[in-house]
N, C-alpha and C positions, 0 to 999 in steps of 0.2 A: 687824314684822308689819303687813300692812295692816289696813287699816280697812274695815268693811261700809259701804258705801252704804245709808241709811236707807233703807227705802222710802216713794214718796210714802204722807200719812196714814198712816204705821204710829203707832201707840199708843205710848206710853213703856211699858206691858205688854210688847205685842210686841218692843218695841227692845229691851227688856234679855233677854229670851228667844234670841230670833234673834242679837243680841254674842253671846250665852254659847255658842249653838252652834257659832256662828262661829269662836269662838276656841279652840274644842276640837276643831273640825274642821282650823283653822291647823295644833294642834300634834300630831294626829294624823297630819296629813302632811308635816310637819316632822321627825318619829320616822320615817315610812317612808324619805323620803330620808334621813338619815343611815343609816340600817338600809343600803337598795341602795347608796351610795356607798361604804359596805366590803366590798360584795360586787362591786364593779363590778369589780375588777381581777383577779378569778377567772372561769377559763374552763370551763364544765361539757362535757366528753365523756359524747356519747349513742350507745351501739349507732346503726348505719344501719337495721338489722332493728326498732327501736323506732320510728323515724321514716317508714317504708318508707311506712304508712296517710296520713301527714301530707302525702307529698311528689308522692301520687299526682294526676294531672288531675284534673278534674271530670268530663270524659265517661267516666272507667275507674270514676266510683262510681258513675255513674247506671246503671240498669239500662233496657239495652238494651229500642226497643220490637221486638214482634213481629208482624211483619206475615201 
């Protein structure tokens, strides 16, 4: 795990506050990647009909001006 870089004048309050978030924030995202690296090698099939809104241009969402 690394280490927080103190901040300049932070408090021995502050420091021990800011490690502890630190270090639950480490292993919160220490649990995500394990969690996604056993799902990396599964491949999700999506309807095209579900993706249809996602894959459209930007000038077919905007609405035309009228002159």
């Amino acid at each position: 795990m690394k280490a927080r870089a103190p901040a300049k004048g932070e408090k021995p309050e502050e420091a021990a506050d800011r490690d502890k978030r630190h270090a639950e924030r480490i292993a919160q995202l220490e649990a995500r990647l394990a969690r996604e690296r056993t799902l990396a090698a599964h491949t999700l099939l999506i309807a095209k009909s579900t993706l249809d809104d996602l894959l459209k241009k930007r000038a077919d969402l905007l609405e035309q001006k009228k002159e």
